[in-house]
C-alpha positions in Angstrom: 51.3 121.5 187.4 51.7 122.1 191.4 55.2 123.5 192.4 56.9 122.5 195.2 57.6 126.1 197.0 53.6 127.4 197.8 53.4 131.3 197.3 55.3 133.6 199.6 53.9 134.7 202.8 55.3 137.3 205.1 57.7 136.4 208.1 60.2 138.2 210.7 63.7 137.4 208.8 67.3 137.6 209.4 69.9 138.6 207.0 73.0 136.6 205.6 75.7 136.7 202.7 76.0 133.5 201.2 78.2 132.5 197.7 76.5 130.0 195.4 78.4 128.4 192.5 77.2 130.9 189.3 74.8 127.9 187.7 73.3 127.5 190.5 72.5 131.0 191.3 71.2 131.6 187.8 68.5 128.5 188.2 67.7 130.1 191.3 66.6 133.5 189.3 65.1 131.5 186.7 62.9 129.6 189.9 62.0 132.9 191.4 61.0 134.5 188.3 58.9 131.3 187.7 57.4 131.8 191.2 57.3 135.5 191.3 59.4 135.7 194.7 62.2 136.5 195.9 65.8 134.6 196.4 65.5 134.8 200.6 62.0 133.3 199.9 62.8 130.3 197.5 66.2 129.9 199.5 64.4 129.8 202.9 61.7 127.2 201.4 64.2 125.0 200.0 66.3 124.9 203.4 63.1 123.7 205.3 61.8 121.1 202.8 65.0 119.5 203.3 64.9 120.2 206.9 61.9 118.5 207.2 62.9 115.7 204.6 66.2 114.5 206.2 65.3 112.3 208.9 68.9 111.7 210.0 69.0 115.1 211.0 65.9 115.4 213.0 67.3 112.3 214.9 70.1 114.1 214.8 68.7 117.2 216.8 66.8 114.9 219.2 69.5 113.0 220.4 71.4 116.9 221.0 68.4 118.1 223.0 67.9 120.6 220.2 64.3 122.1 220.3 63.1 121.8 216.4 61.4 124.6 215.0 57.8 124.7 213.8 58.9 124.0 210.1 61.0 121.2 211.0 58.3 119.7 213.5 56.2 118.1 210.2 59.1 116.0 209.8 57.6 113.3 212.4 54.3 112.7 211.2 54.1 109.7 209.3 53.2 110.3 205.7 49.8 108.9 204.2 50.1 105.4 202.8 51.1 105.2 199.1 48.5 104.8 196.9 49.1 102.3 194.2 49.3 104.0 190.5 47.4 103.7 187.7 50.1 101.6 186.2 50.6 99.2 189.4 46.7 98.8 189.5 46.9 97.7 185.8 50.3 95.3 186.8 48.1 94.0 189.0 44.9 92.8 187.5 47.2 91.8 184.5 48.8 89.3 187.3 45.4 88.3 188.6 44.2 87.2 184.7 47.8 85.1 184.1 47.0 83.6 186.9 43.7 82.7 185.9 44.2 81.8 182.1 46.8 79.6 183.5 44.5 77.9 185.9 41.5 77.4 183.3 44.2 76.1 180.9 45.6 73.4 183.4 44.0 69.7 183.4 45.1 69.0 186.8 43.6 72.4 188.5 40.1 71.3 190.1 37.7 74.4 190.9 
């Protein structure tokens, strides 16, 4: 199964104290073990998927003149179109045949 953090690579970092509520730092071990990196690593990921995922905020920074960093920049490009699941595909064609037993079955339908 993919993960949603890729591997670690290495980057110039700065250094902060932060306090997280005690469940949440012990998931965040448990997700580092899991990913064999380190909490400024996972922490740092996490902050720019949701950088990039907010799009209220990267309005928000546009309308402040607020250059957007290289991670955030992704943000704007429009994603790829959805494609339909396995289960919608099967939805679908179950539609199509209603609609076509229904037809077959109706006097008043003329092909």
């Amino acid at each position: 199964m993919a993960t949603f953090i890729p591997k670690q690579t290495r980057k110039e970092r700065d250094q902060i104290t932060i306090r997280l509520d005690r469940d949440v730092l012990q998931t965040l071990e448990h997700y580092c073990r899991y990913l064999d990196s380190g909490r400024d690593y996972v922490i740092n990921q996490c902050l720019t998927f949701i950088f990039r995922k907010d799009k209220a905020f990267t309005m928000w920074l546009a309308q402040q003149e607020i250059p957007s960093s290289p991670a955030i920049a992704v943000a704007t490009e429009e994603p790829p179109p959805k494609t339909p699941s396995r289960k919608e595909k099967n939805g679908a064609v179950q539609g199509q045949l209603a609609i076509q037993e229904r037809y077959q079955n109706d006097p008043t339908y003329r092909r």
